[in-house]
C-alpha positions in Angstrom: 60.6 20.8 67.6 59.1 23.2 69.5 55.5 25.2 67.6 54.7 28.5 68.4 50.8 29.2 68.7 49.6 32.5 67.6 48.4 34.8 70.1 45.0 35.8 69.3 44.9 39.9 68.8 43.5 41.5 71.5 40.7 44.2 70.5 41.4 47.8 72.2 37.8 48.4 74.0 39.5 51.6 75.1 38.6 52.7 71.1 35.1 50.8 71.2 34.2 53.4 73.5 35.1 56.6 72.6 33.3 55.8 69.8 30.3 55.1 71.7 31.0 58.0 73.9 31.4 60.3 71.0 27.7 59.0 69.6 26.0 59.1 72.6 27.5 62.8 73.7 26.9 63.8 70.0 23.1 62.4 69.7 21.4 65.5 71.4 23.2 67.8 68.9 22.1 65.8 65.9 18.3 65.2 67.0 18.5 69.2 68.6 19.7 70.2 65.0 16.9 70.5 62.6 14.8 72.2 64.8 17.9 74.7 65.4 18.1 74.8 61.6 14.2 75.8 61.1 14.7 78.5 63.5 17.8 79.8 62.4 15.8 80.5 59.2 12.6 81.3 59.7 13.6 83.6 63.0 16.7 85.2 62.3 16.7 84.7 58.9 13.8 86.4 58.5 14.3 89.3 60.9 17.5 89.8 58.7 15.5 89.9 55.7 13.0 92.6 57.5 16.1 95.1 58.3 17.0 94.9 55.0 13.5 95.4 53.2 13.8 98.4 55.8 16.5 100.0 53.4 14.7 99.1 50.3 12.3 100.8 47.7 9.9 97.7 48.3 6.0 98.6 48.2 3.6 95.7 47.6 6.2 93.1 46.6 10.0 93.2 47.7 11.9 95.0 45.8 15.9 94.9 46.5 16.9 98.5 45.0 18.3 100.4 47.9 16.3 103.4 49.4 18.7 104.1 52.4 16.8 105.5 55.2 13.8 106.9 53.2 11.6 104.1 54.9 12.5 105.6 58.4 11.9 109.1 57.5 8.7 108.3 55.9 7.7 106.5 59.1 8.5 109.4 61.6 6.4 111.9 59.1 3.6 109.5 59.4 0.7 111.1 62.3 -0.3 107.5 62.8 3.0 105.9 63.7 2.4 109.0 66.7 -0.2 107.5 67.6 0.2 104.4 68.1 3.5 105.4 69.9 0.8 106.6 72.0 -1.5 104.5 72.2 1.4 102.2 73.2 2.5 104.2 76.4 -0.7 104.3 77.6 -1.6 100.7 77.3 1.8 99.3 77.9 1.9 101.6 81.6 -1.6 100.8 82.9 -1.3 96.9 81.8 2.2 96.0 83.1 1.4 98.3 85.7 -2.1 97.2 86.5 -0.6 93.6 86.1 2.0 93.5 88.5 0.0 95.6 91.2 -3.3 93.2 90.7 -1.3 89.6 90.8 1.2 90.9 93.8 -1.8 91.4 95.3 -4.0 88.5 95.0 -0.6 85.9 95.1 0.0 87.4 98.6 -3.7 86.8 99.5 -3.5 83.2 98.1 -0.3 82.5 99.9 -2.1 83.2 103.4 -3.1 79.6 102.9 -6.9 79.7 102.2 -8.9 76.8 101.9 -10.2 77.0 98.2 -6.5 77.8 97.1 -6.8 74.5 95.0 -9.5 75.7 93.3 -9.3 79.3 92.6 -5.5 79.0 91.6 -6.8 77.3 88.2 -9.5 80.0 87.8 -7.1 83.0 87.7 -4.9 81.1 85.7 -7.4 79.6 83.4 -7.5 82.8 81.2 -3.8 82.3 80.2 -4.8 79.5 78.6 -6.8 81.4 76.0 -5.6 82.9 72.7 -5.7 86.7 72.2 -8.1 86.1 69.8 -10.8 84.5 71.9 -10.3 87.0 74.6 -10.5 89.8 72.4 -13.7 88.5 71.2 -15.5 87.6 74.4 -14.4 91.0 75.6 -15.8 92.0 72.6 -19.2 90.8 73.4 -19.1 91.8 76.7 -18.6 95.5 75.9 -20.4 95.9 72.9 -22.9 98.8 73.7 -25.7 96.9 72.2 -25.0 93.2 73.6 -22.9 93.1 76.5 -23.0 94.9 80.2 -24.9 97.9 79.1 -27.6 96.1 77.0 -28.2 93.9 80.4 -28.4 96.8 82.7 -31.2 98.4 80.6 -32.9 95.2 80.6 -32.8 94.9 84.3 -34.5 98.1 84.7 -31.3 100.6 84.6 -31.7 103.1 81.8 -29.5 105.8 82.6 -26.5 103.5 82.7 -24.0 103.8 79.9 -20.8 101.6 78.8 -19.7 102.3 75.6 -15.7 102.5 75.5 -15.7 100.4 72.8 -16.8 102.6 70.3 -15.5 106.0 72.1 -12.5 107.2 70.5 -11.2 108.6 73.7 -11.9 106.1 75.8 -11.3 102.8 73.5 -7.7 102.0 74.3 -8.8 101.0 78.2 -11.1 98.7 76.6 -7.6 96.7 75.1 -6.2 97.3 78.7 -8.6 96.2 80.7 -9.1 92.4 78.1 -5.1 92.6 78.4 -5.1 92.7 82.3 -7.6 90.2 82.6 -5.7 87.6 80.9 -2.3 88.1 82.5 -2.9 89.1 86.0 -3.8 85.0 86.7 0.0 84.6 85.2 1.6 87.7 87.2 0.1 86.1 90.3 1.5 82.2 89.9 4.8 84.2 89.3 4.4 86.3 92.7 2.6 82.8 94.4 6.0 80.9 93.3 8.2 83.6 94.5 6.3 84.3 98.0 6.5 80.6 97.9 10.3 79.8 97.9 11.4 82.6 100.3 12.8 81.3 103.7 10.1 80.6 106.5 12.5 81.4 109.1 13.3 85.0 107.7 9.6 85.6 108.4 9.3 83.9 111.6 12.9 85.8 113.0 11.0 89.0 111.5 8.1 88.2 114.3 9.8 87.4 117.0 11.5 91.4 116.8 7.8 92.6 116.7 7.8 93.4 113.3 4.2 94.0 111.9 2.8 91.9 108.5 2.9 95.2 107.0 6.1 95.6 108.2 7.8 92.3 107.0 6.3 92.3 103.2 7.7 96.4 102.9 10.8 95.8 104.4 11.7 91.8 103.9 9.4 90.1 101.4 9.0 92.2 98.5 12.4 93.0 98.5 13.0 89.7 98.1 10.5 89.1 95.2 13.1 91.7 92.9 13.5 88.8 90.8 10.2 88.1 89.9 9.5 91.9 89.6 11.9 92.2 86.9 10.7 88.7 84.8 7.4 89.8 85.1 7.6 93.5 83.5 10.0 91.7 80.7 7.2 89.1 80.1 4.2 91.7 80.3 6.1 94.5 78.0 7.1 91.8 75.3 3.8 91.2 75.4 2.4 94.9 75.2 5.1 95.5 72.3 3.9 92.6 69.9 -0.1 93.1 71.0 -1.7 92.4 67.7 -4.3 89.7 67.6 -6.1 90.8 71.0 -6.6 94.6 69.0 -7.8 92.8 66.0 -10.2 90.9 67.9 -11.5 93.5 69.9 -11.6 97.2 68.3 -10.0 96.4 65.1 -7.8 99.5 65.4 -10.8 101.5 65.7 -12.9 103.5 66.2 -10.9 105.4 63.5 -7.3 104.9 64.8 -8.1 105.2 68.6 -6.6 102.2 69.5 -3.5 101.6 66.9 -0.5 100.2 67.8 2.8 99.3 66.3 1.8 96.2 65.7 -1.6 96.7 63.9 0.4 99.7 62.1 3.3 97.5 60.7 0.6 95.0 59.4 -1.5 97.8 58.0 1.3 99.5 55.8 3.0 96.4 55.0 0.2 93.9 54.1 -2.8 96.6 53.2 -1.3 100.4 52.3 1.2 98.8 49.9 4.2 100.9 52.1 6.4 97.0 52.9 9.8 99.5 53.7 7.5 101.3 55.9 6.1 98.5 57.5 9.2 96.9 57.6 11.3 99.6 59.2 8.2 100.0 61.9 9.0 96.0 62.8 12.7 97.1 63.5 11.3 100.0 65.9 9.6 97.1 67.4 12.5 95.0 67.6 14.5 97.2 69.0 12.1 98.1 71.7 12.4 94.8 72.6 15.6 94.4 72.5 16.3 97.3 74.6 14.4 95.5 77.4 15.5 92.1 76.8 19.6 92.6 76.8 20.0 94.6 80.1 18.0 91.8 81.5 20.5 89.0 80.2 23.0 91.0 80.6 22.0 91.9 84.6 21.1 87.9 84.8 24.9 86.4 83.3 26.6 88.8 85.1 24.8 87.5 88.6 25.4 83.8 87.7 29.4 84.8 87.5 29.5 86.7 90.5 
């Protein structure tokens, strides 16, 4: 009589691991999603929730009756909202401007290969590492009329000399340029240093051999090349010159009077201290779409290089 043994079933590791595929390609999602939760709520949700308090009747607390437009119009009546459109221009031209002329220059005198590079590269850049706050106070300190650089001349025997931006109305606003330059040109330049860095030696050395001057070559062949870096640092410095709050605080307070308001300082002031939230409110959209208006041809330039 002849038995038949059973064969013993033979697992499918073929469906062992896609499952393990499946957890291992799906764990960066799951530990990436919380964090992509908090965000989604506290950033967009929230920028949502200040376009719509925009088009409310809200003053000191929200209030969700709808007002239309009547925020906006009440914010382009307002003489102060001028002004710190103003006051904006001015410090947002000189400072990206300032910026980008100041660490272009000092990244192409550190990439000449100077001895002390290793040192002086953290001393420019040292001042990034600050908050706005403790450079607005320092700066604070140092221009103060009656502490700072003019105090010290007089004590060193220089009477006549006189220093007081800070508390000229007129003058105030270079005051928050020149704090604002001082902390980001050290950035600008390591932005410029990295770009002169990574452009092709033999571009240069070709450029040389023709006869071309050193003039010549960073006109005509290495700042062209830098375009890139041009373009990342202006959107870096006027994101930067848009949302300027804490380094105003710090430094003028807004003052003297309203000589140095900005958006930011407004939107804070009639949201938090006039009791005017729709106002303040539909001054953060302004905002937001200032940035935005910068940001999104950038992308849009950037994806549309990556396909080509």
């Amino acid at each position: 009589m002849t038995t038949i043994e059973p064969v013993p079933a033979v697992v499918p590791q073929r469906q062992g691991r896609s499952v393990a595929d499946g957890l291992r390609n799906a764990l960066p999602k799951i530990v990436l999603a919380p964090s992509f939760a908090v965000i989604l709520v506290f950033v967009y949700g929230f920028i949502l929730w200040t376009v719509y308090l925009s088009f409310t009747t809200s003053r000191i607390l929200p209030v969700y009756k709808w007002g239309g437009f009547d925020a906006y119009y009440r914010l382009w009546s307002q003489p102060n909202w001028y002004v710190a459109m103003q006051n904006l221009a001015i410090f947002g031209i000189l400072y990206i401007g300032i910026c980008i002329a100041l660490g272009l220059f000092i990244a192409i005198l550190m990439d000449q290969r100077i001895r002390a590079e290793g040192v002086l590269r953290p001393i420019f850049l040292y001042p990034m590492a600050l908050s706005f706050v403790v450079t607005g106070t320092a700066w604070k300190w140092f221009l103060n009329p009656g502490l700072g650089l003019e105090n010290t001349m007089h004590h060193l025997g220089w009477e006549s000399f006189r220093f007081d931006w800070l508390v000229n109305p007129q003058m105030a606003i270079y005051t928050v340029v020149i704090a604002g330059v001082w902390q980001a040109s050290g950035f600008v330049m390591a932005m410029f240093l990295a770009g002169l860095r990574g452009i092709d030696g033999e571009i240069v050395k070709a450029a040389q051999i023709d006869g071309a001057s050193n003039v010549a070559i960073y006109r005509r062949i290495i700042i062209p090349l830098l375009r890139p870096v041009f373009l990342s640092a202006f959107i870096v410095l006027a994101h930067m010159a848009i949302k300027s709050y804490d380094l105003v605080i710090a430094l003028t307070g807004g003052g003297p009077g309203n000589a140095t308001e900005l958006p930011s300082t407004f939107m804070y002031s009639y949201t938090f201290t006039r009791n005017q939230m729709n106002v303040g409110s539909a001054s953060a959209v302004m905002m937001l779409m200032g940035i935005t208006a910068i940001i999104v041809p950038y992308l849009y330039s950037e994806l549309r290089e990556r396909k080509q």
